[in-house]
Backbone bond lengths (Angstrom), bond angles and torsions (degrees), N, CA, C in turn:
res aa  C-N    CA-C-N  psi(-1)  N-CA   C-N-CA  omega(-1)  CA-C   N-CA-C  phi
1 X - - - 1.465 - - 1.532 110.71 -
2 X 1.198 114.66 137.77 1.387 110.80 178.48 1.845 117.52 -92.44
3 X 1.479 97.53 149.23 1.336 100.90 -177.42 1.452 122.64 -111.07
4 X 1.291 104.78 122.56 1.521 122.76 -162.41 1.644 113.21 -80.13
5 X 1.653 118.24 24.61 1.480 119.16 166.94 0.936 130.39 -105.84
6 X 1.470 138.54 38.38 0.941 135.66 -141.36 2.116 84.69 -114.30
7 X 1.539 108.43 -37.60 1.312 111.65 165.93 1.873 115.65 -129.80
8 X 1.357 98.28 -172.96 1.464 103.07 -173.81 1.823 87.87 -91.44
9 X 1.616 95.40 161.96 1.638 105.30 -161.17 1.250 88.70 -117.31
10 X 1.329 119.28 111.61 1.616 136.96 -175.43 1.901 103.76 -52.10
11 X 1.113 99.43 -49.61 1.776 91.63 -176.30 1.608 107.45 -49.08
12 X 1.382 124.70 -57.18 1.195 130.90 -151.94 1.502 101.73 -75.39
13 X 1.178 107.63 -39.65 1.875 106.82 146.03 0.975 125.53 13.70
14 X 1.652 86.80 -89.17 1.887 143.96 -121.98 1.694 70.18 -94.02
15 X 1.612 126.15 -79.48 1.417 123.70 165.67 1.374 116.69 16.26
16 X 1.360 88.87 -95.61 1.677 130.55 -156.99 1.747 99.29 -51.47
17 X 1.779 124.29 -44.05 0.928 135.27 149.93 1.499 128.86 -26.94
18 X 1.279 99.00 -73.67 1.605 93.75 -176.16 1.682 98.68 -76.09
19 X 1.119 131.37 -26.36 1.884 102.39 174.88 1.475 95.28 -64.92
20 X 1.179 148.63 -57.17 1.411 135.65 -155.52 1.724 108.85 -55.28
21 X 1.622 117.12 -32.28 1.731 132.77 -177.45 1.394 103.43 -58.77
22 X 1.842 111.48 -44.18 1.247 110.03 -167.19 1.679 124.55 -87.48
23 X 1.703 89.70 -20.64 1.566 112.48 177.50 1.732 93.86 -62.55
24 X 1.360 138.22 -61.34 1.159 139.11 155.29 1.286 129.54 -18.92
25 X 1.382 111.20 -67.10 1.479 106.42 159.98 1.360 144.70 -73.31
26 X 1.394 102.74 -15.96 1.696 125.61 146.98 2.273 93.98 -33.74
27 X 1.221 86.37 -86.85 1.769 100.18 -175.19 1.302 148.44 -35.61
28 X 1.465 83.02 -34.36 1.625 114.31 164.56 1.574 91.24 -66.96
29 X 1.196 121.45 -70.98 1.311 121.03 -140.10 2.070 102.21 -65.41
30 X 1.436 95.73 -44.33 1.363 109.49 170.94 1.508 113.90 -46.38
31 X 1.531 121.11 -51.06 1.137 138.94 -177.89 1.962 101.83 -48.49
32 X 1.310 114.16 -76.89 1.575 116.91 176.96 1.336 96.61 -47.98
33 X 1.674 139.67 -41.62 1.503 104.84 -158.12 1.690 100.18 -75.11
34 X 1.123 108.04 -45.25 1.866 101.61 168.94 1.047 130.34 -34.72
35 X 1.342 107.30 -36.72 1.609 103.01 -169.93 2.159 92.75 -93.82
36 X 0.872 97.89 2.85 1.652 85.56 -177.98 1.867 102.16 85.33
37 X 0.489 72.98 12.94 1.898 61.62 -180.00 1.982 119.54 -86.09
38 X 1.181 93.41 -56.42 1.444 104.59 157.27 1.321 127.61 -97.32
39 X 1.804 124.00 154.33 1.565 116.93 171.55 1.593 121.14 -48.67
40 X 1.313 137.65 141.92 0.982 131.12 145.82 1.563 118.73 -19.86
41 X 1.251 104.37 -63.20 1.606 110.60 -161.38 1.716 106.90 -37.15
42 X 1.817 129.93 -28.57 0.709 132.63 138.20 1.498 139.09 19.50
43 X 1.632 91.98 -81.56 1.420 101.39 166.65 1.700 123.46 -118.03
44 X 1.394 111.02 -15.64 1.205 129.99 178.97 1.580 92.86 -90.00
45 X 1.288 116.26 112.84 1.590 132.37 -169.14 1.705 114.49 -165.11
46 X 1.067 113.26 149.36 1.566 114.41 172.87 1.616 98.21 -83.79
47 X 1.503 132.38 -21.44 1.010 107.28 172.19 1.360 142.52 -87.09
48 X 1.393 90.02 -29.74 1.873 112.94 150.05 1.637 117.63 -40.67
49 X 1.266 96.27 -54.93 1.616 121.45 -158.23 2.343 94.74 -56.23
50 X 1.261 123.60 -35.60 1.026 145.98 156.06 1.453 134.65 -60.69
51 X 1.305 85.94 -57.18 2.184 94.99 176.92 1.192 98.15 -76.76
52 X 1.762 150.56 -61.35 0.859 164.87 -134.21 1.533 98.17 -59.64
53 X 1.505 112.45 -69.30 1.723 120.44 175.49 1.703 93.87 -49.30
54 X 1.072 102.86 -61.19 1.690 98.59 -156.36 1.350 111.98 -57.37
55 X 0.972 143.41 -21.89 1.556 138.32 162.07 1.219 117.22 -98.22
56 X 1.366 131.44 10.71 1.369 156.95 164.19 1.907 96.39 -80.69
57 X 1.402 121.65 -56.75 1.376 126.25 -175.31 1.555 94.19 -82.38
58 X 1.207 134.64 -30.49 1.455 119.28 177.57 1.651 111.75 -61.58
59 X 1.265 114.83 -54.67 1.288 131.07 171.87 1.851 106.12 -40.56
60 X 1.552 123.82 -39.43 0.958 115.29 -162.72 1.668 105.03 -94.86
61 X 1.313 118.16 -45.78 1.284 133.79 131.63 1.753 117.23 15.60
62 X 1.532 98.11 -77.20 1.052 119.68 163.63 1.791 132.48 -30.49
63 X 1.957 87.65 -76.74 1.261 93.08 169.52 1.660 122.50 -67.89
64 X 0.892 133.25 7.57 1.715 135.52 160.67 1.176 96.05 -79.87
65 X 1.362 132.40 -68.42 1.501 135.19 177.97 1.413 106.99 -29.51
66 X 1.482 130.08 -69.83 1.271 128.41 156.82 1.330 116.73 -19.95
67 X 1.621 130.61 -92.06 0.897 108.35 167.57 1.730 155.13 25.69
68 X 1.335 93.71 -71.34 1.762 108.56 177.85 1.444 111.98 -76.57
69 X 1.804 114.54 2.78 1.391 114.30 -164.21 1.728 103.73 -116.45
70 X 1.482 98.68 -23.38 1.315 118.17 -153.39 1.637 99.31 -70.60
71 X 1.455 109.12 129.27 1.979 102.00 171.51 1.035 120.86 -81.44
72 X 1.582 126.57 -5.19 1.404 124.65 162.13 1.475 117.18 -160.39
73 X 1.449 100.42 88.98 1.883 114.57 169.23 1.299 119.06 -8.51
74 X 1.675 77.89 -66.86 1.949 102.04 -175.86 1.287 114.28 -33.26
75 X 1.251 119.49 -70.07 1.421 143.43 -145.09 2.142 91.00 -85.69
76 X 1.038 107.28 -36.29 1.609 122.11 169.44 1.206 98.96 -44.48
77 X 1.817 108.68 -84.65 1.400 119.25 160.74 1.456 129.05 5.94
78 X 1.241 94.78 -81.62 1.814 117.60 -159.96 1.472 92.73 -79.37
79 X 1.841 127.68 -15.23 1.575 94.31 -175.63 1.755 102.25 -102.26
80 X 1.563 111.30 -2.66 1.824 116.95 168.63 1.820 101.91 -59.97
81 X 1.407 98.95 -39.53 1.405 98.38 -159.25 1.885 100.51 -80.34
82 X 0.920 123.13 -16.87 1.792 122.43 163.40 1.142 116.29 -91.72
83 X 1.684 111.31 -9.87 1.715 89.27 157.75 1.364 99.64 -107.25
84 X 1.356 156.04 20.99 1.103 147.53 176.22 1.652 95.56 -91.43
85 X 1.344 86.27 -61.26 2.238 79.20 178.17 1.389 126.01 -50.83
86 X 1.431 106.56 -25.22 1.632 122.41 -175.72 1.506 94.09 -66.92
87 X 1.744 117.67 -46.80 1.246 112.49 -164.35 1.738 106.63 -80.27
88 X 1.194 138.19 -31.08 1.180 149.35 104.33 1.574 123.65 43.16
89 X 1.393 111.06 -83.13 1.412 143.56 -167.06 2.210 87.77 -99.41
90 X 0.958 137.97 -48.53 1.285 129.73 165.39 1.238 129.18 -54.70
91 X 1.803 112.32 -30.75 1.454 113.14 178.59 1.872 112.48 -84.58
92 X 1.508 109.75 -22.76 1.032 127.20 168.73 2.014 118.25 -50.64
93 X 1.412 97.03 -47.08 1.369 114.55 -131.37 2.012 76.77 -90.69
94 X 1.195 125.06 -39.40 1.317 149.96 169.69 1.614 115.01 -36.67
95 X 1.577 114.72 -37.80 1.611 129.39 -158.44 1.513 83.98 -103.65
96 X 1.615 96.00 154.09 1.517 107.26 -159.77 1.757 97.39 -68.54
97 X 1.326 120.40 -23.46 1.241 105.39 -168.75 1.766 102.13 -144.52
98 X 1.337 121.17 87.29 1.159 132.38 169.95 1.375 140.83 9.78
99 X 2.174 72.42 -102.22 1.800 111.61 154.06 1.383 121.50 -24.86
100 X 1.333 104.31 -67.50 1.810 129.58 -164.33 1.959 86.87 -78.06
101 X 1.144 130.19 -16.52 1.733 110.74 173.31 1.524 112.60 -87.01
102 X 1.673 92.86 -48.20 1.500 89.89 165.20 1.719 138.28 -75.98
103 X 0.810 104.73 15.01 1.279 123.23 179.94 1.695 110.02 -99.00
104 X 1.577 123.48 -49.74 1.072 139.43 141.40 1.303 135.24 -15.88
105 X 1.915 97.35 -59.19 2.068 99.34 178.40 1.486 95.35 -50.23
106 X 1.436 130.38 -53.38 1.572 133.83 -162.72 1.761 102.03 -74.88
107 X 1.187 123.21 48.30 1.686 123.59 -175.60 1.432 110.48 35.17
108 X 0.850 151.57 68.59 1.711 163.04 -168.55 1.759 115.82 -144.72
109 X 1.678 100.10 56.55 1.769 89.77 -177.16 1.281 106.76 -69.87
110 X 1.548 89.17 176.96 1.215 103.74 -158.20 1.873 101.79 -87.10
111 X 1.112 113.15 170.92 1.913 107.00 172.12 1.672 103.17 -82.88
112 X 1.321 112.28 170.37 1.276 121.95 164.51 1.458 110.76 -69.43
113 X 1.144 142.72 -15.14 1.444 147.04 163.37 1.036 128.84 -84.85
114 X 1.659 120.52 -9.61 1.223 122.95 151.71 1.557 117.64 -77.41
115 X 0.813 100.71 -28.54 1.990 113.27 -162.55 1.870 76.69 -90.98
116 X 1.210 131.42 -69.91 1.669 110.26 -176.74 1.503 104.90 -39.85
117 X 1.430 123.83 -40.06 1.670 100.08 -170.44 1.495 121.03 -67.97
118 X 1.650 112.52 -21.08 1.042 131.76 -168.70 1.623 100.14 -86.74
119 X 1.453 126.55 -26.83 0.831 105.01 -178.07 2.196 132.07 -93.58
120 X 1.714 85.53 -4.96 1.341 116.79 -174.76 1.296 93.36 -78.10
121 X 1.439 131.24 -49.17 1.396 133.17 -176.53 1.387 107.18 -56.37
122 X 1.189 125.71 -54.99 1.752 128.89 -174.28 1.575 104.94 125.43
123 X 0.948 89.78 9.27 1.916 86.94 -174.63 1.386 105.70 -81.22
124 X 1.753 121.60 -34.62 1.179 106.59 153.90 1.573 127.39 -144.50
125 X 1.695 94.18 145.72 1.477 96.50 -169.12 1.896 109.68 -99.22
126 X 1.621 92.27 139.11 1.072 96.90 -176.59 1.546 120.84 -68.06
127 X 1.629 146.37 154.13 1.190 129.72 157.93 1.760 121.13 -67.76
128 X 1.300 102.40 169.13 1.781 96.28 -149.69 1.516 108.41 -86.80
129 X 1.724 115.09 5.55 1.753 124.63 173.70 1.667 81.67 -81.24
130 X 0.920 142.77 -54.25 1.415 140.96 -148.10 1.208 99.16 -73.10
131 X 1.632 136.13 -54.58 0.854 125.64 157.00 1.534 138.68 -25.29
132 X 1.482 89.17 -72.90 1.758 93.12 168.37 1.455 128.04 -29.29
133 X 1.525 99.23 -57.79 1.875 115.56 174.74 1.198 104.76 -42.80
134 X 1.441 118.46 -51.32 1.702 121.63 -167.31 1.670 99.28 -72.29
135 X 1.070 117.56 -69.69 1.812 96.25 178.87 1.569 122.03 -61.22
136 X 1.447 111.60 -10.77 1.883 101.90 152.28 0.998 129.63 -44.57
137 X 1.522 88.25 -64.00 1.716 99.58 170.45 1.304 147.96 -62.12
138 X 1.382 76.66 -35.36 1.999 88.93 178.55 1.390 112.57 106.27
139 X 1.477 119.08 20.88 1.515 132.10 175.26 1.529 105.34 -79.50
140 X 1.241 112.30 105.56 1.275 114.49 177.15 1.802 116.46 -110.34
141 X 1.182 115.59 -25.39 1.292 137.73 -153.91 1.609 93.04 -93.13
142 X 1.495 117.69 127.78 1.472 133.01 154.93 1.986 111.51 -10.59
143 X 1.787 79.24 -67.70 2.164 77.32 -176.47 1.781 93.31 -60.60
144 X 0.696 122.58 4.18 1.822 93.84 -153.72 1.491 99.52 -95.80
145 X 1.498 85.86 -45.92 1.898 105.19 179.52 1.291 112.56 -56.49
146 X 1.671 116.22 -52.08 1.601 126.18 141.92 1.320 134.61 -10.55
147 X 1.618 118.42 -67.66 1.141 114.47 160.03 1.254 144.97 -69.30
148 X 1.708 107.79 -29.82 1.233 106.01 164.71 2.137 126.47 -67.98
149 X 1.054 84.43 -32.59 2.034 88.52 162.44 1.341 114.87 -82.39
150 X 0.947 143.44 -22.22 1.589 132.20 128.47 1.504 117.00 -34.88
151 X 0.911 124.06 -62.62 1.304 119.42 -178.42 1.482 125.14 -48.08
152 X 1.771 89.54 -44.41 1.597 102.86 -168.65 1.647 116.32 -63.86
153 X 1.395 139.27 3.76 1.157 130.05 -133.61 1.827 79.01 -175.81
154 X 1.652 95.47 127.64 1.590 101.60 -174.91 1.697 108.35 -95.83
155 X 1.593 107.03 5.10 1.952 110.76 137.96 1.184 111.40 -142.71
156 X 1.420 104.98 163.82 1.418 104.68 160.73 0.792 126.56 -85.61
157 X 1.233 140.68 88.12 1.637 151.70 -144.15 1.488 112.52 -165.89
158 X 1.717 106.14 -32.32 1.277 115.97 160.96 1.691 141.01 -69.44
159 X 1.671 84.04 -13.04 1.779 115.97 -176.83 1.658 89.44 -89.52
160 X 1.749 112.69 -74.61 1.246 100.97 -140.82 1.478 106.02 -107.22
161 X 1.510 112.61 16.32 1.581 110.46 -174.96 1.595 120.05 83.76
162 X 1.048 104.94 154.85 1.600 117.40 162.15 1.259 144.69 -110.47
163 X 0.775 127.78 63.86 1.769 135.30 169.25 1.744 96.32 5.89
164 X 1.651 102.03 165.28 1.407 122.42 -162.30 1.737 85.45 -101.95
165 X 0.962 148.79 115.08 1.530 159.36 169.97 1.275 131.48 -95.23
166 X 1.329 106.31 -43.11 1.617 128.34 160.66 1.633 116.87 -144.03
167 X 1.106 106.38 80.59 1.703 100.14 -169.22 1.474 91.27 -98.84
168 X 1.408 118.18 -149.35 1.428 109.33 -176.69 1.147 114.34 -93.85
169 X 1.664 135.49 -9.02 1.136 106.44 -173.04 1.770 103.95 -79.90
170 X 1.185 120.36 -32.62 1.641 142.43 -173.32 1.979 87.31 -60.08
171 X 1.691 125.67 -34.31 1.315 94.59 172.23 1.746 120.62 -83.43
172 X 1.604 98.97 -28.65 1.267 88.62 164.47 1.170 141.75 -56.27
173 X 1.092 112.87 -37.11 1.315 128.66 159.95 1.553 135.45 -43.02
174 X 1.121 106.47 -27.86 1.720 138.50 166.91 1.265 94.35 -78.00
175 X 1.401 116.95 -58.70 1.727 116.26 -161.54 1.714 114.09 -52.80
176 X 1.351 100.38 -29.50 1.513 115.18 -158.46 1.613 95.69 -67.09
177 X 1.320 72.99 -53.24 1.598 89.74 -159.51 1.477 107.34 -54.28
178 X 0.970 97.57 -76.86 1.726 103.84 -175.11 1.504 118.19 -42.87
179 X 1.388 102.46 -33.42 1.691 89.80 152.30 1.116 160.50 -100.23
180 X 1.607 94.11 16.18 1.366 121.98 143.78 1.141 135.64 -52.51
181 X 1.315 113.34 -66.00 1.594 129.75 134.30 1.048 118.23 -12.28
182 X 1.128 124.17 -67.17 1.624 132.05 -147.18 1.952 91.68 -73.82
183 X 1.725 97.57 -79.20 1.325 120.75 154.36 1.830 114.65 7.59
184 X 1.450 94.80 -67.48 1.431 106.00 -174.13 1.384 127.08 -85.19
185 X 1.249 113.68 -4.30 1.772 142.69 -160.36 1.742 89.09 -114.69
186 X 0.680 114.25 -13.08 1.644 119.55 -163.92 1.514 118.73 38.20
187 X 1.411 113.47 39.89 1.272 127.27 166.74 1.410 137.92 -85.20
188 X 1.647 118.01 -12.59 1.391 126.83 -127.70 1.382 84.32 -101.24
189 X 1.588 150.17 6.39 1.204 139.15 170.31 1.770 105.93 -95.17
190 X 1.734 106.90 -33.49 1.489 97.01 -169.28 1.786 95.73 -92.70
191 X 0.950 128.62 -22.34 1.483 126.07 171.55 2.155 107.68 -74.34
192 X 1.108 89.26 -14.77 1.615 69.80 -178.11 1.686 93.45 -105.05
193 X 0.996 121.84 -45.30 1.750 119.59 151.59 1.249 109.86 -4.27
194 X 1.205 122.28 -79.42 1.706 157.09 173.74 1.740 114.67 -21.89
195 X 1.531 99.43 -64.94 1.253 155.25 143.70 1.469 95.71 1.88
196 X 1.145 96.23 -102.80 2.070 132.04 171.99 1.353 102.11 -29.68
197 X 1.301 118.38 -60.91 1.175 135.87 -130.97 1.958 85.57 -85.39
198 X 1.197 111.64 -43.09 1.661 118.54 -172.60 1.399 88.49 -51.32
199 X 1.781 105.82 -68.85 1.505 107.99 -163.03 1.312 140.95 -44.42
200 X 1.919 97.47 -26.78 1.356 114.38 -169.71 2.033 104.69 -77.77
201 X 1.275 94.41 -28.84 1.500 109.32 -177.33 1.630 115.08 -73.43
202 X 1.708 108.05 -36.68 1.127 85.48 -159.93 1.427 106.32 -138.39
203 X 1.794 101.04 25.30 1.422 106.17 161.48 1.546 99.44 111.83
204 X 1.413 135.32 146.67 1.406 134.64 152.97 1.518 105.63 -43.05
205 X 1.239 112.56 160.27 1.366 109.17 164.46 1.739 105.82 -163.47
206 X 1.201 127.47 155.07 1.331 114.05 171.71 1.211 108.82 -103.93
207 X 1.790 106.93 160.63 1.114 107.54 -166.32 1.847 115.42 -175.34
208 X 1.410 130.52 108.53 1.167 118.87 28.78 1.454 113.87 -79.28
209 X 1.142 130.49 158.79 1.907 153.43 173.47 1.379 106.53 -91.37
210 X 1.898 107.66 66.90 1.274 98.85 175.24 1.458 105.08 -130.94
211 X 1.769 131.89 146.08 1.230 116.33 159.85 1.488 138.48 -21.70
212 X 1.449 132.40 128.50 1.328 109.06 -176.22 1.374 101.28 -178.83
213 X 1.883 119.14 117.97 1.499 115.50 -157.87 1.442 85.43 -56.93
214 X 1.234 133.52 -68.78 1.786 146.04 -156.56 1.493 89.69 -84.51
215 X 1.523 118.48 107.97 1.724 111.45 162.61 1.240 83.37 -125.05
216 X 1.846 87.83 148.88 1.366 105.03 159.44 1.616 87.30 -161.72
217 X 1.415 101.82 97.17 1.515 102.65 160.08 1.405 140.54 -99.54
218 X 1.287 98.25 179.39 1.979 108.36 -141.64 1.759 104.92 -66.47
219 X 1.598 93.28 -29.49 1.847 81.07 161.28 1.499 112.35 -125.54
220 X 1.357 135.62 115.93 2.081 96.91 35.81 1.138 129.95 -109.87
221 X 1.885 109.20 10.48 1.171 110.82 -157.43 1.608 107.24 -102.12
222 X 1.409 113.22 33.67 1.217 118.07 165.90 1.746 104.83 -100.77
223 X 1.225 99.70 3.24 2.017 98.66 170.91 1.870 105.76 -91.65
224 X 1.249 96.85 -35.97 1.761 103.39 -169.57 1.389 101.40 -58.44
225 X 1.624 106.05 -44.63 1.724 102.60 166.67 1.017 100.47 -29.44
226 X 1.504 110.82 -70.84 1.560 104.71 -124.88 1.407 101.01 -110.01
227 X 1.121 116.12 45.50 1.938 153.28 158.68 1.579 97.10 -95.32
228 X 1.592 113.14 -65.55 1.445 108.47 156.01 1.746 140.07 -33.07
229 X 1.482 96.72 -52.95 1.634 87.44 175.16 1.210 115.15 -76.58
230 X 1.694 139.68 -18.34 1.301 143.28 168.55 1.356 106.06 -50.58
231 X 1.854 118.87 -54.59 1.465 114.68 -175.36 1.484 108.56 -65.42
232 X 1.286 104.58 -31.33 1.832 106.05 -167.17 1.842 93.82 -72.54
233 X 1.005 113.74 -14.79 1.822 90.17 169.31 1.262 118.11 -99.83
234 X 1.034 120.68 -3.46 1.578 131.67 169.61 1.525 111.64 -76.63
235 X 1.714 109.24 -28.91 1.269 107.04 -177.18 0.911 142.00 -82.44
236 X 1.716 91.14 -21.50 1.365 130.23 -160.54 1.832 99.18 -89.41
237 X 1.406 123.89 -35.80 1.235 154.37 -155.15 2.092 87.89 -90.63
238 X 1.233 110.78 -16.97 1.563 112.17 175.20 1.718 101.76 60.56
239 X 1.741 129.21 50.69 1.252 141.08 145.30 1.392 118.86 -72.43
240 X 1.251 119.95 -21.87 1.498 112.52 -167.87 1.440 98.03 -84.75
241 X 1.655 104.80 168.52 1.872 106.46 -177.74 1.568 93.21 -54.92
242 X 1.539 106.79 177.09 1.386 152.05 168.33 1.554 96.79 -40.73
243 X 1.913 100.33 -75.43 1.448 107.20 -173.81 1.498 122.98 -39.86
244 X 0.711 123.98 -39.86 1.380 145.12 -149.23 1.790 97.48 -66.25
245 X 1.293 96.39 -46.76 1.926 102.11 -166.42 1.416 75.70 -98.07
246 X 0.771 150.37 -128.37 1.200 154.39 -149.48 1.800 122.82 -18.37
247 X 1.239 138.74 -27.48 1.148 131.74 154.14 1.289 125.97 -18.96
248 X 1.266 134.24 128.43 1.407 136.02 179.82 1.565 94.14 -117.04
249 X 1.317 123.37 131.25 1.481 138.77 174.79 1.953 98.57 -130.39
250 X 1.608 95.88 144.33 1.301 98.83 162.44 1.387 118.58 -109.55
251 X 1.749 109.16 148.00 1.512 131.26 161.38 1.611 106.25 103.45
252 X 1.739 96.00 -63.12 1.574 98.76 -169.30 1.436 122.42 -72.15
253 X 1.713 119.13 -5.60 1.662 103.47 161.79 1.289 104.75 -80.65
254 X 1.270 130.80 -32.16 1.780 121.87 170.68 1.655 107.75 -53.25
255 X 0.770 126.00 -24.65 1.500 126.45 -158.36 1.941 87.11 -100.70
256 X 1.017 123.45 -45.28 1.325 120.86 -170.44 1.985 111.20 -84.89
257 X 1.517 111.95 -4.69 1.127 103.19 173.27 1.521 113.37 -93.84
258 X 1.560 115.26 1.93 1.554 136.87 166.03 1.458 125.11 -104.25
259 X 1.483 91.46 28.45 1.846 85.76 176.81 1.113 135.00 -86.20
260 X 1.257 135.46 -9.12 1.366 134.44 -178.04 1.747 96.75 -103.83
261 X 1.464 118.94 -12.58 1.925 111.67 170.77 1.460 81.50 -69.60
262 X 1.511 133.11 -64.59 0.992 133.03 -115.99 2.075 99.92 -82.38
263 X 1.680 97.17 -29.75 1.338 104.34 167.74 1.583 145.62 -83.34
264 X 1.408 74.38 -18.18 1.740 98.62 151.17 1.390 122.99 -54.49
265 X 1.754 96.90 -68.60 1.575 105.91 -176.18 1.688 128.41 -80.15
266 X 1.353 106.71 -1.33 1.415 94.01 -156.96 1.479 93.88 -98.01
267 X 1.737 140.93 15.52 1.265 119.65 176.71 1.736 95.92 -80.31
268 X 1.471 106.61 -51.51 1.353 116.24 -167.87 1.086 110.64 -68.96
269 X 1.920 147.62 -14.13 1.077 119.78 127.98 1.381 138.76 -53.05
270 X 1.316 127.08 -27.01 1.565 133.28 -173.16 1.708 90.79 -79.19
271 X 1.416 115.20 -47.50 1.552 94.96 -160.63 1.422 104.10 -85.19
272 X 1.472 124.52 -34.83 2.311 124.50 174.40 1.951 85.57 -54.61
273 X 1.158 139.79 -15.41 2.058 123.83 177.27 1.354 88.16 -78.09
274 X 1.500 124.59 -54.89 1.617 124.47 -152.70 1.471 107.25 -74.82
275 X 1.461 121.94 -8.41 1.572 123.25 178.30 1.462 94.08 -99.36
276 X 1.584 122.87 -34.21 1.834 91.23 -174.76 1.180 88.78 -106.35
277 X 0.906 166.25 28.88 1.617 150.47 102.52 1.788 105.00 -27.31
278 X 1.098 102.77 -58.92 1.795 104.31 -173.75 1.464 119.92 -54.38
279 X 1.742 93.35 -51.14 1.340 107.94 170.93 1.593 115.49 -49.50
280 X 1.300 126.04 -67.33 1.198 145.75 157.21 1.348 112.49 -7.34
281 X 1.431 102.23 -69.83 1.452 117.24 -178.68 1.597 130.43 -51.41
282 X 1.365 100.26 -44.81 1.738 127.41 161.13 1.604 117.12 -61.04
């Protein structure tokens, strides 16, 4: 059988490229509906609501495909998992009040006197039913306003946001790993067997079940991986047509051999435009 590593395979590139273009324009678009600038409908769509996963599993797809090419998982591994924390400690650092979010993932709300200090400062504004309630009542006072938006909302998550916890790079990052592990244990056919076999019995389910603006957890989409590493040995094994390795495309394998700089950097460019735009604007 012939082996197809001798170079990088321009399609899978070309791929990997346009999910990173659209992951971008996903953000952008997300970015204006946050700030109010554009309609929701934007990004909140039945057609979004569809494409969004599906080039979300292409992207992951992908990285299994990778995988079968990669000279060291491990080291793959361990550098998803330092930019996942990087991204991590950035989504944190972003929400008006950190401390009080991270404190939260571990069940630790916050008091109504924290959220009044937060809300006296401007960091957060209440919605205008909440309001109302508070001048019904006669809540005038920081704690008061505090407690009653605590109340209103069965977490506080709606006050102070959610950090990124398991988004995708933190599952890839799992993915790598564990099938490294697995890979090297020579287990990873009867454990993912195993795997299937739970799911098929006892329903999809997600999992881990943790807060997280970007989730994408490890089940089920730790199989789509590894749908990926099945194709990536077929590819690698030189089964696919002729065309396939051989195709020459322009721009988007350059663009796809920079995707994780490019996914790193491009929130904090899109959102440092949307602050001096604001600034600007004011």
């Amino acid at each position: 059988m012939q082996d197809k590593t001798s170079s990088r395979i321009q399609l899978l590139d070309a791929l990997r490229g346009f999910c990173i273009i659209l992951v971008v324009a996903f953000h952008i678009a997300y970015n204006l509906v946050d700030w109010d600038i554009v309609p929701s409908g934007l990004v909140y769509n039945p057609v979004l609501n569809v494409l969004q996963p599906f080039f979300a599993g292409v992207f992951i797809v992908l990285a299994g495909i990778s995988s079968r090419f990669s000279r060291s998982n491990l080291k793959r591994g361990l550098q998803l998992t330092a930019c996942a924390a990087l991204v991590t400690v950035a989504s944190l650092l972003v929400l008006p009040a950190p401390f009080l979010s991270f404190k939260a993932l571990f069940g630790i709300s916050p008091t109504g006197a924290e959220i009044g200090a937060l809300i006296e400062s401007g960091k957060i504004t209440l919605h205008k039913n909440i309001l109302a309630q508070a001048a019904a009542g006669g809540m005038t006072t920081p704690g008061e306003l505090g407690t009653l938006a605590l109340a209103s909302y069965q977490t506080p998550y709606p006050l102070l946001g959610v950090p990124i916890t398991f988004g995708i790079l933190h599952l890839l990052a799992v993915c790598v790993l564990l099938y490294t592990l697995l890979h090297k244990c020579k287990i990873i056919i009867p454990v993912s067997a195993l795997g299937a076999a739970y799911l098929l019995s006892n329903g999809i389910t997600q999992w881990p079940d943790t807060p997280s603006a970007d989730y994408f957890p490890l089940v089920p989409w730790f199989f789509v991986f590894l749908f990926g590493v099945w194709l990536g040995g077929s590819i690698r094994e030189g089964k696919f047509p002729k065309w396939f390795y051989e195709v020459k495309i322009p721009l988007f394998p350059a663009i796809g051999r920079k995707t994780l700089l490019i996914y790193l950097l491009h929130q904090p460019v899109l959102y440092g435009t949307l602050w001096i735009f604001e600034a600007v604007s004011d």
